[in-house]
FIKOLZA-1660 file (N, C-alpha, C; in steps of 0.1 Angstrom, whole numbers, plus 5000, padded with zeros to 4 digits):
% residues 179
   i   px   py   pz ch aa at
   1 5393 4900 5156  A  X  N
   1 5381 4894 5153  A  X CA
   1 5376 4898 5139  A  X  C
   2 5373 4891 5133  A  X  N
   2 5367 4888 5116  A  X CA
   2 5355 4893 5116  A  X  C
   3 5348 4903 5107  A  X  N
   3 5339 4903 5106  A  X CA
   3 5330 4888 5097  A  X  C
   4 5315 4884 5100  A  X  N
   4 5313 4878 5099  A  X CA
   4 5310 4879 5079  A  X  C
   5 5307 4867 5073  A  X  N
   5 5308 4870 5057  A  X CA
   5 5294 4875 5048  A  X  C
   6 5288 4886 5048  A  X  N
   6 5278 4886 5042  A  X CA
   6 5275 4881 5027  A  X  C
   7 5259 4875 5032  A  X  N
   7 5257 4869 5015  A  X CA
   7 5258 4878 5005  A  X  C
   8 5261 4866 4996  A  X  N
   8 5261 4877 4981  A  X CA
   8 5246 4880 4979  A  X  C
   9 5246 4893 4970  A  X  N
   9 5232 4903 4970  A  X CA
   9 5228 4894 4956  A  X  C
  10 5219 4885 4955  A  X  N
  10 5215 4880 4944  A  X CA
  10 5208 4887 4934  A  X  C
  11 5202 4899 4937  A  X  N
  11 5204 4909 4928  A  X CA
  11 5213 4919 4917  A  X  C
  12 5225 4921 4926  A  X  N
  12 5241 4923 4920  A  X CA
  12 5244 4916 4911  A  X  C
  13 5243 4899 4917  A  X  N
  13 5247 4889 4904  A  X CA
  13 5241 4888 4894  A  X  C
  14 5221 4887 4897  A  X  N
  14 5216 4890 4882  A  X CA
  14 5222 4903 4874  A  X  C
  15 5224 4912 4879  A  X  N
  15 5229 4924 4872  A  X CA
  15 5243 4922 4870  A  X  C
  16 5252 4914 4875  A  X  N
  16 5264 4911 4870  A  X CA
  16 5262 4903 4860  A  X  C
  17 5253 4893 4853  A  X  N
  17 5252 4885 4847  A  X CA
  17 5244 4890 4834  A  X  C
  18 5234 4901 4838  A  X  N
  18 5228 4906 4825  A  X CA
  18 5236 4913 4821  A  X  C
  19 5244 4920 4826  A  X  N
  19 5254 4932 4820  A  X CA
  19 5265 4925 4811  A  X  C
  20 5270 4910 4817  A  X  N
  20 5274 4908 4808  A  X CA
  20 5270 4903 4794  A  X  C
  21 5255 4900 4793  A  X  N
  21 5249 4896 4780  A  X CA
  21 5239 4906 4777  A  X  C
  22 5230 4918 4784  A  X  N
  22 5219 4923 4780  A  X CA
  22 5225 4939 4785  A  X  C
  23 5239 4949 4787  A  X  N
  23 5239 4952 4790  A  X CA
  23 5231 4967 4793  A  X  C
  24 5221 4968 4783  A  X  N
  24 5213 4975 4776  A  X CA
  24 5201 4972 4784  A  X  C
  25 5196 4961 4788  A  X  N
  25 5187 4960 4800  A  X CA
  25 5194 4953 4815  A  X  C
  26 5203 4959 4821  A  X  N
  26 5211 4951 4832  A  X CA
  26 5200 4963 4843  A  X  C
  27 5204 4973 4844  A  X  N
  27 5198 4984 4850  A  X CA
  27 5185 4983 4851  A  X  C
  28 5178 4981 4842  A  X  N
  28 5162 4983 4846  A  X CA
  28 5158 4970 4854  A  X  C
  29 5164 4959 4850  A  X  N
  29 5161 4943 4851  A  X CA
  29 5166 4943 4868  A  X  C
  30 5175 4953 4876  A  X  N
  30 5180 4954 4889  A  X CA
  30 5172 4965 4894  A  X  C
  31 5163 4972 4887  A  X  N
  31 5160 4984 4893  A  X CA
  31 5140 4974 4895  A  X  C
  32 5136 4964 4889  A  X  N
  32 5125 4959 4892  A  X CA
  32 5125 4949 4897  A  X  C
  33 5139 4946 4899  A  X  N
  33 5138 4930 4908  A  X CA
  33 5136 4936 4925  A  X  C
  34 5152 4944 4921  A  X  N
  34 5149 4953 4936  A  X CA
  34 5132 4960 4943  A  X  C
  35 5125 4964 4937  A  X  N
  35 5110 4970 4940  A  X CA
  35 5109 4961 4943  A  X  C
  36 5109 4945 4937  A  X  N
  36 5100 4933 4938  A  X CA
  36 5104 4930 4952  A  X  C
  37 5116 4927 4954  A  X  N
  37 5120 4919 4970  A  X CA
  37 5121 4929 4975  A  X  C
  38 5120 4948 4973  A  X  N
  38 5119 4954 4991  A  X CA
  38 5099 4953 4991  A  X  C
  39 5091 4953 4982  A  X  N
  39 5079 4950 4982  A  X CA
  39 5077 4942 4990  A  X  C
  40 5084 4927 4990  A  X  N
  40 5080 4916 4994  A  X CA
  40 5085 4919 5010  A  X  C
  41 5097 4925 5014  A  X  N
  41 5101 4931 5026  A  X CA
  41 5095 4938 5034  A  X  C
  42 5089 4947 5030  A  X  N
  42 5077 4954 5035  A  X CA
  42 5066 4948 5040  A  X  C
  43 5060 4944 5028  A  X  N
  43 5046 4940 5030  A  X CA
  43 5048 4931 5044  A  X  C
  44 5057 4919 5040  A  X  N
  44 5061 4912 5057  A  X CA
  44 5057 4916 5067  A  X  C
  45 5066 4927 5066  A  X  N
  45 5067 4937 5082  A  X CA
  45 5052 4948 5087  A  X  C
  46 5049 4950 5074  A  X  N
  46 5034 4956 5076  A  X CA
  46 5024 4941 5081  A  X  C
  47 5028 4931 5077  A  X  N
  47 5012 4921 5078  A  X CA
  47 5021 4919 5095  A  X  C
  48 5028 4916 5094  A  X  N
  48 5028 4914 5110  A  X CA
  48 5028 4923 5119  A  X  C
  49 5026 4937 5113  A  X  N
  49 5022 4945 5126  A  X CA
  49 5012 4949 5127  A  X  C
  50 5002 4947 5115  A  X  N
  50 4989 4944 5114  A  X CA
  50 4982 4930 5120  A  X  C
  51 4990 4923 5124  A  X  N
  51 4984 4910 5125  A  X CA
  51 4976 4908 5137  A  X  C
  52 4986 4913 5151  A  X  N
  52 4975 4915 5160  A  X CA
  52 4960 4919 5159  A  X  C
  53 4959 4929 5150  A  X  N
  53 4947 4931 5148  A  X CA
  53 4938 4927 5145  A  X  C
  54 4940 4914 5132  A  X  N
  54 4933 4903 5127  A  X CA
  54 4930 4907 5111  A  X  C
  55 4941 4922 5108  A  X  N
  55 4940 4929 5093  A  X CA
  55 4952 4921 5085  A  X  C
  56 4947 4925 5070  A  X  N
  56 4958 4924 5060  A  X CA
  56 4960 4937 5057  A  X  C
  57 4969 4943 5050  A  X  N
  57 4972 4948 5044  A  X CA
  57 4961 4956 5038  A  X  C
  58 4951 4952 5030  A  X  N
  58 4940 4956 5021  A  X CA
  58 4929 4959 5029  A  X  C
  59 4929 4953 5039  A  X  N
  59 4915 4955 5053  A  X CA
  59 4919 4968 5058  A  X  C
  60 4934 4970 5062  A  X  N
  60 4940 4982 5068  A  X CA
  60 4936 4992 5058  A  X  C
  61 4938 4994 5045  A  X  N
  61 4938 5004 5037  A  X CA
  61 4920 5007 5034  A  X  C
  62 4911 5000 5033  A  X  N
  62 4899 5000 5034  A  X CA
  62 4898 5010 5044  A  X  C
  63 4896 5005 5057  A  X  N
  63 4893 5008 5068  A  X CA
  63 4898 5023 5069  A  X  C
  64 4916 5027 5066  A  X  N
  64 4921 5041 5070  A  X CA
  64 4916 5047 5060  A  X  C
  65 4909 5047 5048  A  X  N
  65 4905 5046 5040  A  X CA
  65 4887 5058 5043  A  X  C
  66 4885 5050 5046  A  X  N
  66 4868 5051 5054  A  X CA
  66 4873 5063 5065  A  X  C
  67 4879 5057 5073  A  X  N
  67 4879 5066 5084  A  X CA
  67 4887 5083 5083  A  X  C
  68 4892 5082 5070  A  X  N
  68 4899 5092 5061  A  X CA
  68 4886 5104 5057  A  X  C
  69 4878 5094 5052  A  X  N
  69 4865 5100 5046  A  X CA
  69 4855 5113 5058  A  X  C
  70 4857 5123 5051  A  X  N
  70 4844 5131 5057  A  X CA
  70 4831 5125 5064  A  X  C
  71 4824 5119 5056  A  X  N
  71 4814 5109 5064  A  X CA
  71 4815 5097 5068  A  X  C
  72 4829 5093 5070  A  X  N
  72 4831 5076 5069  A  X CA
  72 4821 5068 5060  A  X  C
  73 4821 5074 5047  A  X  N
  73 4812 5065 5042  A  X CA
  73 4820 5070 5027  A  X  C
  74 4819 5057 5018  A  X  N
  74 4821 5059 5004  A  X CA
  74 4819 5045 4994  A  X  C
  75 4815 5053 4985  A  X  N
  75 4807 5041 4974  A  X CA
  75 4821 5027 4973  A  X  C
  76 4815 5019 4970  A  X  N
  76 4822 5008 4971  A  X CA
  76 4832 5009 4957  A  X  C
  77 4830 5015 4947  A  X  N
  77 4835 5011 4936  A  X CA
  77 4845 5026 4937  A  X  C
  78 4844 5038 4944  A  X  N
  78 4850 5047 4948  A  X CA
  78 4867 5040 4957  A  X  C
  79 4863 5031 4966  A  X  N
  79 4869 5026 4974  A  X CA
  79 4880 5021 4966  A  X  C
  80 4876 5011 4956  A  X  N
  80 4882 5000 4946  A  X CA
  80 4891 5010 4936  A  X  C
  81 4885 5025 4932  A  X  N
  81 4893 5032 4925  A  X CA
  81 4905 5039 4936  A  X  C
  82 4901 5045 4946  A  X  N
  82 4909 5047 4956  A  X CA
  82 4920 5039 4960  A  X  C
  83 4917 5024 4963  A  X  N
  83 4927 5015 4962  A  X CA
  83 4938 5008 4950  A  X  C
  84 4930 5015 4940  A  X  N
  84 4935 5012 4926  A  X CA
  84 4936 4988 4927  A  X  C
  85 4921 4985 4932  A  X  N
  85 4921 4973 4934  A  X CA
  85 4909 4968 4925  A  X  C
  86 4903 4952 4920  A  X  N
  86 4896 4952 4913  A  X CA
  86 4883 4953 4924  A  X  C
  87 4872 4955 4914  A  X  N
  87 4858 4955 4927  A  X CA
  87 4853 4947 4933  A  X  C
  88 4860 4932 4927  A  X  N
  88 4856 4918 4934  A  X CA
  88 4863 4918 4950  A  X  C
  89 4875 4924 4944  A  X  N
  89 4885 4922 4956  A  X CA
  89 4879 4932 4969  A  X  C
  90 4874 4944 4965  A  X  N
  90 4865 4958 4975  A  X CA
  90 4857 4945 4980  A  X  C
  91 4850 4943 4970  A  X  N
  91 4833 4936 4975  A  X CA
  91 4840 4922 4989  A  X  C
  92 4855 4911 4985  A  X  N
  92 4857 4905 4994  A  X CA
  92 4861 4913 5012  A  X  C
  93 4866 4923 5009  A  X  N
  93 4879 4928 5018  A  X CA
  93 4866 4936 5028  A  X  C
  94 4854 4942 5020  A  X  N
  94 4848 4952 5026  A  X CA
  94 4838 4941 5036  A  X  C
  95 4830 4929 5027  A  X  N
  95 4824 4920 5037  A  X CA
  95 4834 4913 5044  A  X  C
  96 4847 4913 5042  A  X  N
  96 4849 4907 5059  A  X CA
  96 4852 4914 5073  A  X  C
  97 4850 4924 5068  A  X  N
  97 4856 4937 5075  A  X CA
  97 4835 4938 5079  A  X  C
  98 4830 4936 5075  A  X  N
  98 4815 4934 5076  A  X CA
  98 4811 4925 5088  A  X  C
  99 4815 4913 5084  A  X  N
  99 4814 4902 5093  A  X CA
  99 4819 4905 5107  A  X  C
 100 4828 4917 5110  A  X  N
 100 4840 4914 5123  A  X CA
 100 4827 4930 5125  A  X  C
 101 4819 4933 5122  A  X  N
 101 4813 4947 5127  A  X CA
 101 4819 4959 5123  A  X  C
 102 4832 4962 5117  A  X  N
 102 4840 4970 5116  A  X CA
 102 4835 4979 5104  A  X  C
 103 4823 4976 5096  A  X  N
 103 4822 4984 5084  A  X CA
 103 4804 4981 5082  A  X  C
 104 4800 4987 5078  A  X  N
 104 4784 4986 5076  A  X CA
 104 4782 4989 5056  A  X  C
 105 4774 4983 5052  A  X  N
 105 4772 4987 5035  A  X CA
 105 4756 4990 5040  A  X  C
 106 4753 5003 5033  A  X  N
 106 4736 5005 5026  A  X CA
 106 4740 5011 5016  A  X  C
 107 4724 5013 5013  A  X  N
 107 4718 5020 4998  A  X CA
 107 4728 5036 5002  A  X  C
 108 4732 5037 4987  A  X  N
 108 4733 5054 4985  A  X CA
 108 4720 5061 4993  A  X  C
 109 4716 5070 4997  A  X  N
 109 4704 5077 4996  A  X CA
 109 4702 5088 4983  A  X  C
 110 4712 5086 4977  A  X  N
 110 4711 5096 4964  A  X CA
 110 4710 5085 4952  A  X  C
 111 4717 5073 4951  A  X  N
 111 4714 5066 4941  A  X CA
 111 4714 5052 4944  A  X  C
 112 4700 5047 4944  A  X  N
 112 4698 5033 4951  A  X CA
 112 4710 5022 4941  A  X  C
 113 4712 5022 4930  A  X  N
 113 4719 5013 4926  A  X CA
 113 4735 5017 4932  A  X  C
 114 4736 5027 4939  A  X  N
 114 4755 5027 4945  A  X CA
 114 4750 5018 4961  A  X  C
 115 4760 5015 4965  A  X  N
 115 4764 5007 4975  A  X CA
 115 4772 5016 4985  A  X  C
 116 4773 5021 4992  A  X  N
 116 4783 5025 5002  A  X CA
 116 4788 5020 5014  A  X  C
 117 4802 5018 5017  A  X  N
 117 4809 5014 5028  A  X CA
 117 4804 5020 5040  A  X  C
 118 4801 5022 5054  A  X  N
 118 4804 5030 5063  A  X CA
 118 4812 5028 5071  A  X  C
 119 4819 5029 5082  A  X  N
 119 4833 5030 5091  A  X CA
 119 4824 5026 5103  A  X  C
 120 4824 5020 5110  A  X  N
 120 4814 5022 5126  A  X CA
 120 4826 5021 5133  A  X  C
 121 4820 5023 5145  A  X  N
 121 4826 5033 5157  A  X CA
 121 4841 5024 5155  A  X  C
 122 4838 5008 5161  A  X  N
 122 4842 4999 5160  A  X CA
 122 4856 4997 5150  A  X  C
 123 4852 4999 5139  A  X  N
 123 4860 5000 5127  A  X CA
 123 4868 5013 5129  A  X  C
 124 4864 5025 5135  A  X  N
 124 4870 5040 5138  A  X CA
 124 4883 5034 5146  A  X  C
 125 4880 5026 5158  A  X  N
 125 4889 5024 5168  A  X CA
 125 4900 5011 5168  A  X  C
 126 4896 5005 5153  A  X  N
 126 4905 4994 5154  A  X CA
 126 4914 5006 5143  A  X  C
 127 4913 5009 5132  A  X  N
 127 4919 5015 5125  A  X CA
 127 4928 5024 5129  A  X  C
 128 4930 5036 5142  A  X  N
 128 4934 5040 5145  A  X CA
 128 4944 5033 5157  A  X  C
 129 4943 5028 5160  A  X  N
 129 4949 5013 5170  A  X CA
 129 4959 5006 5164  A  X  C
 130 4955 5000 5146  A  X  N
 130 4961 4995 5137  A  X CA
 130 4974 5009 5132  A  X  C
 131 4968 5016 5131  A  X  N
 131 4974 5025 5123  A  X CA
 131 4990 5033 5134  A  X  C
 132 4986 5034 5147  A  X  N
 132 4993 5035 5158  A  X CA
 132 5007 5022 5158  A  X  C
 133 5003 5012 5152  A  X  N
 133 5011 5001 5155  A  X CA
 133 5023 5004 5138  A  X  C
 134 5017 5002 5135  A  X  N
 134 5021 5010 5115  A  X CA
 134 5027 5020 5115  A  X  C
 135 5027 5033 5129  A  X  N
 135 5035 5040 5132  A  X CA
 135 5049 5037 5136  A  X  C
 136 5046 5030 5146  A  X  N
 136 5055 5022 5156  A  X CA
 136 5064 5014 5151  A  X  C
 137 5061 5005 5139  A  X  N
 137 5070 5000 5131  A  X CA
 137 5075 5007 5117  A  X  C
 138 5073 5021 5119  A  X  N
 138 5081 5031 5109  A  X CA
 138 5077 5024 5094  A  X  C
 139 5065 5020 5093  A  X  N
 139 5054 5011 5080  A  X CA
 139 5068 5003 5071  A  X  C
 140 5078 5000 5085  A  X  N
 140 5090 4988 5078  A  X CA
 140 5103 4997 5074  A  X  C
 141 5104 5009 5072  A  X  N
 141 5112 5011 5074  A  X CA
 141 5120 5023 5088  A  X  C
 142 5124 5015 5092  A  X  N
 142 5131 5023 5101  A  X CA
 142 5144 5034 5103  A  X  C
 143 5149 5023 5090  A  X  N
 143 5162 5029 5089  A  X CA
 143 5161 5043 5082  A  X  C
 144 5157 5046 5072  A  X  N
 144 5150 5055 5067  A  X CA
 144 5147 5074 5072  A  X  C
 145 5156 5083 5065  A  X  N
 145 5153 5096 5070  A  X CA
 145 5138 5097 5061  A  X  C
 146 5129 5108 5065  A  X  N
 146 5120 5114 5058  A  X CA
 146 5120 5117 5043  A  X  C
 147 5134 5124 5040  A  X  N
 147 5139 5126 5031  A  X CA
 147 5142 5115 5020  A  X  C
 148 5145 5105 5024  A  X  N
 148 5149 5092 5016  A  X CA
 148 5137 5084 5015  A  X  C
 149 5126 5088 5020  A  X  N
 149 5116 5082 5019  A  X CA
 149 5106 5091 5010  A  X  C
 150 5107 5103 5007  A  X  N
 150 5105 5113 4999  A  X CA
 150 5108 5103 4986  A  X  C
 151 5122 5107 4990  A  X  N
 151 5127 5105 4974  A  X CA
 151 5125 5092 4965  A  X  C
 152 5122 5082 4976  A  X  N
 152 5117 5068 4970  A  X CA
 152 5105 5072 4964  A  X  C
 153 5097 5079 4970  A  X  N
 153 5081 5083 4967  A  X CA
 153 5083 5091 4953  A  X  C
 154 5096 5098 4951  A  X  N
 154 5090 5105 4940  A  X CA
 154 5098 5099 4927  A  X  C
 155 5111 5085 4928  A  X  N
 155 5112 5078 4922  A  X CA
 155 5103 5071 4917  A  X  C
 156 5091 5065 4925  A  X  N
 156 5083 5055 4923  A  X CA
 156 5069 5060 4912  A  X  C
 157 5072 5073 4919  A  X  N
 157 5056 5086 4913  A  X CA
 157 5063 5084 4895  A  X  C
 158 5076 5082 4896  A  X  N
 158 5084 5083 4878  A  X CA
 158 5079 5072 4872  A  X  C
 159 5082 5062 4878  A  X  N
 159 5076 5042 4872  A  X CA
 159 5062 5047 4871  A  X  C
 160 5052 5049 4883  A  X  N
 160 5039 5051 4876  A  X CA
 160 5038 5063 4869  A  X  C
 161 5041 5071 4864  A  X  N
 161 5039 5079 4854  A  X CA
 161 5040 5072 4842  A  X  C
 162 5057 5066 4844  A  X  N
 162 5057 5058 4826  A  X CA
 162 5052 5048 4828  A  X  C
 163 5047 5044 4837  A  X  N
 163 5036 5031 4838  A  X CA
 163 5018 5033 4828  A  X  C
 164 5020 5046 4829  A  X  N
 164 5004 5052 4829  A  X CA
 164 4997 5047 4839  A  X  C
 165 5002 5047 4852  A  X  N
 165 4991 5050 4864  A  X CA
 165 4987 5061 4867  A  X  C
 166 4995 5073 4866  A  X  N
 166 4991 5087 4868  A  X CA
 166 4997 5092 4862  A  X  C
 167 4990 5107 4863  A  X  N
 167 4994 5118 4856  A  X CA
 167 5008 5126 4857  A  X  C
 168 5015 5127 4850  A  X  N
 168 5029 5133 4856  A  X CA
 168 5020 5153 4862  A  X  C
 169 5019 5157 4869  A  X  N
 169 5013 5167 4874  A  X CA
 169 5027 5176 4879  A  X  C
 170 5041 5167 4880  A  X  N
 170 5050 5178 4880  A  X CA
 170 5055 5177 4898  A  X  C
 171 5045 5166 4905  A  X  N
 171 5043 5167 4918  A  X CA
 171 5052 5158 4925  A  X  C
 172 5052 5159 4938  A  X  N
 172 5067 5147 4944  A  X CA
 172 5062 5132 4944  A  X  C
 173 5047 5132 4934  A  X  N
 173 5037 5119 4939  A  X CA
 173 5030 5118 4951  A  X  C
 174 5029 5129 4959  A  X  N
 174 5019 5130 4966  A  X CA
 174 5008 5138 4968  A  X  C
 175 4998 5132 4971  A  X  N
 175 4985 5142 4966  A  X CA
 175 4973 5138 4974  A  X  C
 176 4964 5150 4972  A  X  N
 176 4953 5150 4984  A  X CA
 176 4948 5134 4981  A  X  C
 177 4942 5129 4993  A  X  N
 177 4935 5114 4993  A  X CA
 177 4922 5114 5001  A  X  C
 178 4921 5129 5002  A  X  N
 178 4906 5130 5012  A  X CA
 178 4894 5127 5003  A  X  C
 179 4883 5122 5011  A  X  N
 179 4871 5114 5008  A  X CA
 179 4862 5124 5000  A  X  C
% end
């Protein structure tokens, strides 16, 4: 019996094809395409095992977010840096997550012009519900030791460094996230 013919990796070929004309960018040009389609891989498998929930992706991160927080509560534009997202996008993600009961906004008590998120109970128990399911599906990768998932993390901590997202600190790219 034959094994069956796997497709060609359309990635290989761009890089078989820039190498022969760009070989000086073949590597980088396969090392961002690749991020791009396992990103788009992921994300998939994350939105649909969020989906029972009625979360995206950005609702989920809010929310674990919040419920991460010492007082389940944090300034909205805190949120938006936390997320490294714009603050239109906070201000959309946080009122819909408003609408479903899952999050409450008032005044700072310390500075009426800040805004703060709060987590309610509600929002506490979908998140951890959501986040159980995110377990379950090993957040898409399954195949994956600990270790290789390390090491993706501290490859990726290298791109945002020479990105100027963060600071090179010397660290594996992970770092405190508490509220």
């Amino acid at each position: 019996m034959t094994e069956p013919v796997k497709p060609l990796d359309p990635i290989a070929e761009a890089h078989r094809q820039w190498s022969a004309r760009w070989p000086e960018h073949a590597d980088r040009m396969a090392a961002v395409t690749s991020v791009m389609r396992a990103q788009q891989l992921l994300l998939s498998v994350i939105e649909a095992a969020l989906k029972p929930y009625g979360l995206t992706f950005a609702a989920y991160e809010a929310l674990r977010l919040l419920a991460f927080a010492r007082t389940g509560t944090l300034p909205m534009g805190k949120i938006g840096t936390r997320l490294m997202v714009h603050p239109a996008s906070v201000t959309n993600v946080i009122g819909r997550l408003e609408r479903r009961g899952l999050v409450e906004r008032r005044p700072s008590p310390d500075d009426r012009r800040v805004v703060l998120a709060a987590i309610t109970p509600a929002g506490r128990e979908l998140a951890e519900e959501s986040t159980a399911a995110l377990h379950e599906a090993d957040f898409g990768l399954p195949g994956l030791s600990s270790e290789d998932a390390a090491a993706i993390t501290a490859a990726l901590h290298a791109v945002r460094v020479s990105a100027g997202d963060v600071a090179d600190r010397g660290c594996d790219g992970l770092g405190d996230t508490a509220g």
